[in-house]
C-alpha positions in Angstrom: 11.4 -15.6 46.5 10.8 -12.1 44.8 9.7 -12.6 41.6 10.8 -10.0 39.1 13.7 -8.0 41.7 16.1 -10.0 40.4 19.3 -8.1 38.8 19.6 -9.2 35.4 23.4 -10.2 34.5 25.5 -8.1 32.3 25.1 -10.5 29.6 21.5 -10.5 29.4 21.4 -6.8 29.4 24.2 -6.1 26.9 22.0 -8.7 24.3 18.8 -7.0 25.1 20.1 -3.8 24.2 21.0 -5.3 20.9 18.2 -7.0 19.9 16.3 -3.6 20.8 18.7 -1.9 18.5 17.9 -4.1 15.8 14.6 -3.3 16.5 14.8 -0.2 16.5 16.3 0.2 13.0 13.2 -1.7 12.1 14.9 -4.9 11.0 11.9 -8.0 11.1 11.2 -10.0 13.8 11.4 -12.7 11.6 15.3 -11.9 11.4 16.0 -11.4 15.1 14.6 -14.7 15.9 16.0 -16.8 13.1 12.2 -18.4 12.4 8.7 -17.8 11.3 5.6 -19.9 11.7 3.7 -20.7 8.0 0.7 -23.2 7.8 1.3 -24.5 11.7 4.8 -25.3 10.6 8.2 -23.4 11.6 10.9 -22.3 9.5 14.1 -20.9 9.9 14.4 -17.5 7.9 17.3 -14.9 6.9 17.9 -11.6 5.2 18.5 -14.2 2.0 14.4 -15.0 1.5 11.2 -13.4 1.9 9.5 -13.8 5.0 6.3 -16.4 4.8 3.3 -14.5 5.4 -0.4 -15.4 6.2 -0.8 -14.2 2.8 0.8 -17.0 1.6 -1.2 -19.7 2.8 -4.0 -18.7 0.3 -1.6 -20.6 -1.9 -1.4 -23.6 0.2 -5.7 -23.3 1.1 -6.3 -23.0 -2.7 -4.4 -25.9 -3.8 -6.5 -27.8 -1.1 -9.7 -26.7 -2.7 -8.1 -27.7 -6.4 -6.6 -31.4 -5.6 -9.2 -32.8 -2.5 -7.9 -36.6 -2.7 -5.2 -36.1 0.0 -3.5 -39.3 -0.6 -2.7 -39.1 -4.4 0.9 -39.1 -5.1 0.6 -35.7 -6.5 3.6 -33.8 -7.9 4.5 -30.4 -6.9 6.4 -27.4 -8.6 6.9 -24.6 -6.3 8.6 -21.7 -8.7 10.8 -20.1 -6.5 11.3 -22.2 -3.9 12.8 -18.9 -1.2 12.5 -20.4 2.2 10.4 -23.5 1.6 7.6 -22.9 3.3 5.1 -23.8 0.4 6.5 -26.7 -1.0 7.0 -27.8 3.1 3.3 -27.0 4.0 2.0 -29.0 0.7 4.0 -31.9 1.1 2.7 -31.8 4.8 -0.7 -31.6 3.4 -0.2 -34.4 0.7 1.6 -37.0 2.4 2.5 -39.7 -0.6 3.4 -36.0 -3.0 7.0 -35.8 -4.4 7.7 -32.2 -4.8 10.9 -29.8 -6.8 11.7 -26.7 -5.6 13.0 -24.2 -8.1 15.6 -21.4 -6.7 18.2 -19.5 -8.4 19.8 -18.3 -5.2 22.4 -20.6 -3.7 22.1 -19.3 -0.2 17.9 -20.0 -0.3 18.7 -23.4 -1.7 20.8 -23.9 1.7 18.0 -22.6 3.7 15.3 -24.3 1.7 16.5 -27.5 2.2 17.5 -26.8 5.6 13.6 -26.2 6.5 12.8 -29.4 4.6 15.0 -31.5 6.7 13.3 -29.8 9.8 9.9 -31.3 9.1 11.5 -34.5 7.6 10.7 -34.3 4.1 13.9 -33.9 2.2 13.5 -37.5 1.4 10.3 -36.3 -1.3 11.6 -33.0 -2.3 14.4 -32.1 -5.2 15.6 -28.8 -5.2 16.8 -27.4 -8.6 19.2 -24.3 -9.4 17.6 -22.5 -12.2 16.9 -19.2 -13.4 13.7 -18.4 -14.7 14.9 -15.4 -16.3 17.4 -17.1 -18.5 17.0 -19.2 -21.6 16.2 -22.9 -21.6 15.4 -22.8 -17.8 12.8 -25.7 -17.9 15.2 -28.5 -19.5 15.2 -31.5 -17.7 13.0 -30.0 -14.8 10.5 -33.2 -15.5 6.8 -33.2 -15.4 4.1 -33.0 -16.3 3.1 -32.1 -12.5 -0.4 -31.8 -11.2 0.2 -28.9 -9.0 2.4 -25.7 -9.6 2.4 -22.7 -7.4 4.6 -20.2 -7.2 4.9 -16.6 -4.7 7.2 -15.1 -7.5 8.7 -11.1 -7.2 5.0 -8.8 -7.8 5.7 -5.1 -6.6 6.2 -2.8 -9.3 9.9 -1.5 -8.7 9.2 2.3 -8.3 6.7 0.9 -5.6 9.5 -1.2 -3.1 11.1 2.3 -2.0 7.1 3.3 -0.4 6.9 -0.2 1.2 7.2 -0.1 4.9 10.8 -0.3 6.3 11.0 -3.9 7.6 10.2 -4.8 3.8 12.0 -2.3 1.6 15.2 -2.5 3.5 15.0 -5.8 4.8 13.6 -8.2 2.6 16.0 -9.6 -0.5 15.2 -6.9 -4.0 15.4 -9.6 -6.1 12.1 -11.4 -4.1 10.2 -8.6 -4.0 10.9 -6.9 -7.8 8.3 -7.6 -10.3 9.5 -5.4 -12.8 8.0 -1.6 -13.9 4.7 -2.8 -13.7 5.0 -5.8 -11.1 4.4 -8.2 -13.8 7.5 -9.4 -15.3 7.7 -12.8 -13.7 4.1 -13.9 -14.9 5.2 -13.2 -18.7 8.2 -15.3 -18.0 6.3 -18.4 -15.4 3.1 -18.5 -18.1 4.0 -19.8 -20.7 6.4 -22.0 -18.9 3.4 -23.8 -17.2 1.9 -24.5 -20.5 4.5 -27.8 -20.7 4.9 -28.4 -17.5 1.6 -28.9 -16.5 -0.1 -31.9 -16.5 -3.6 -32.4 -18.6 -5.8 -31.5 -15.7 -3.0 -30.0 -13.7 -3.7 -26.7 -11.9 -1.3 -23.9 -11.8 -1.4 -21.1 -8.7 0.1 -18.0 -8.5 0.1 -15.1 -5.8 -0.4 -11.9 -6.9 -0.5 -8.5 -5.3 -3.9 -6.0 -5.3 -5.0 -5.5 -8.4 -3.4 -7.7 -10.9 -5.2 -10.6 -10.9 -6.7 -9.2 -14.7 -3.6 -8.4 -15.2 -2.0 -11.9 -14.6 -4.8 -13.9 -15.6 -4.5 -12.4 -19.3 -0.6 -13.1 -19.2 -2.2 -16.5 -18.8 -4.7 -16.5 -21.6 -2.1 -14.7 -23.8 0.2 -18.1 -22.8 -2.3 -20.7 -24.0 -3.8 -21.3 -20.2 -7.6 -20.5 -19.1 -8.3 -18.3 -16.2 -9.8 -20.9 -13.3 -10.2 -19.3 -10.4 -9.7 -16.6 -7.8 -8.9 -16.9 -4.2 -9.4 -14.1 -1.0 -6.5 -13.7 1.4 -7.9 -13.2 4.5 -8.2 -9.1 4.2 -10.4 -9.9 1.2 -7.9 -9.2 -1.7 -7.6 -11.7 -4.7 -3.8 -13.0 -3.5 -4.4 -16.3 -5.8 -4.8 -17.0 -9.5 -5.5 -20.4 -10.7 -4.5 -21.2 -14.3 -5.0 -24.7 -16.4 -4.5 -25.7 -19.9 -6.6 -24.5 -22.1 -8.4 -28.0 -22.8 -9.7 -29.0 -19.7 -11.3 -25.5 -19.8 -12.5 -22.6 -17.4 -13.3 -23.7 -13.8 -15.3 -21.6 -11.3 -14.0 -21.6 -8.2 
């Protein structure tokens, strides 16, 4: 047998083409093959949430480094929730954690759980619709929780348009706009964490280049202590730990 002479069929030509025309137009990967890895795990992915990114699992190392006893029944607050993969990768990590996931869009929440029930963990996650934008967002979320992270909107807007194509036309605007200066979603997370937190809770956020200052006085300006920086693995800060004021400053 001739490997590699054989005519391809019609079919498979016609959906090459089509995938290459995706391509072409510089849509993701991610979104011509329905799934991304994050953390060892795999999740299905859409035009509806940002893409996990290596990045990302700064968020997942940090809160490693911040809670070691892997078999606490830890909660978790993942601050929008997008595809899952953070709240999925720490309840992987901490195997007796209950977790909510926080998502004001409807069609994440879908995918979102979707991924959870993929790597069997629906059964220790609740996912809530809120806005963190509006009013009153935090009633009845629960708490305190030991661990919050959140990957929340950081590019300045004026910034998305300069982003390179498979982000700025791709990716969902409301996912990747942090506001004139990039920041708006810390002033509103902040001093949210303040009462959700538990005493020696930790709080994580990702951040882009060059704002962990920034976000880490939003913090202090909130009632929370700067405790800690984390390096992606291009060496910029990409994780800001915050904790309530009492249990004080932590070097990390």
């Amino acid at each position: 047998m001739s490997i590699g002479r054989e005519a391809a069929s019609v079919d498979a030509v016609a959906a090459l083409r089509q995938l290459t025309a995706r391509r072409v137009r510089r849509e993701p990967m991610s979104h011509i093959m329905g799934e991304r890895e994050f953390w060892g795990l795999t999740f299905h992915v859409s035009a509806d949430v940002l893409t996990p990114r290596p990045d990302s699992e700064t968020l997942i190392e940090a809160a490693l480094t911040c809670l070691p006893d892997r078999d606490r029944a830890w909660r978790i607050l993942d601050l929008g929730l997008g595809s899952g993969c953070l709240l999925a990768a720490l309840l992987t990590e901490f195997p007796r954690a209950t977790g909510v996931g926080v998502e004001a869009s409807q069609v994440a929440r879908t995918l979102a759980l979707r991924n959870l029930a993929r790597h069997g963990l629906e059964g220790r996650a609740r996912i809530d619709a809120r806005d963190w934008s509006q009013s009153g967002w935090t009633d009845g979320l629960g708490g305190p929780f030991d661990l919050i992270v959140s990957n929340p909107p950081y590019i300045p807007t004026a910034a998305i348009a300069g982003l390179m194509p498979e982000v700025a036309l791709w990716e969902p605007r409301p996912a990747l706009d942090g506001g004139a200066d990039g920041l708006s979603a810390y002033r509103a997370l902040a001093p949210a964490l303040v009462g959700l937190l538990a005493p020696a809770g930790w709080g994580l956020f990702e951040g882009g280049e060059g704002q962990a200052i920034e976000i880490e006085g939003i913090c202090a300006s909130a009632g929370l202590s700067p405790a800690g920086r984390w390096l992606d693995l291009g060496g910029i800060t990409r994780v800001i730990g915050a904790r309530q004021e009492t249990v004080g400053k932590t070097a990390v």
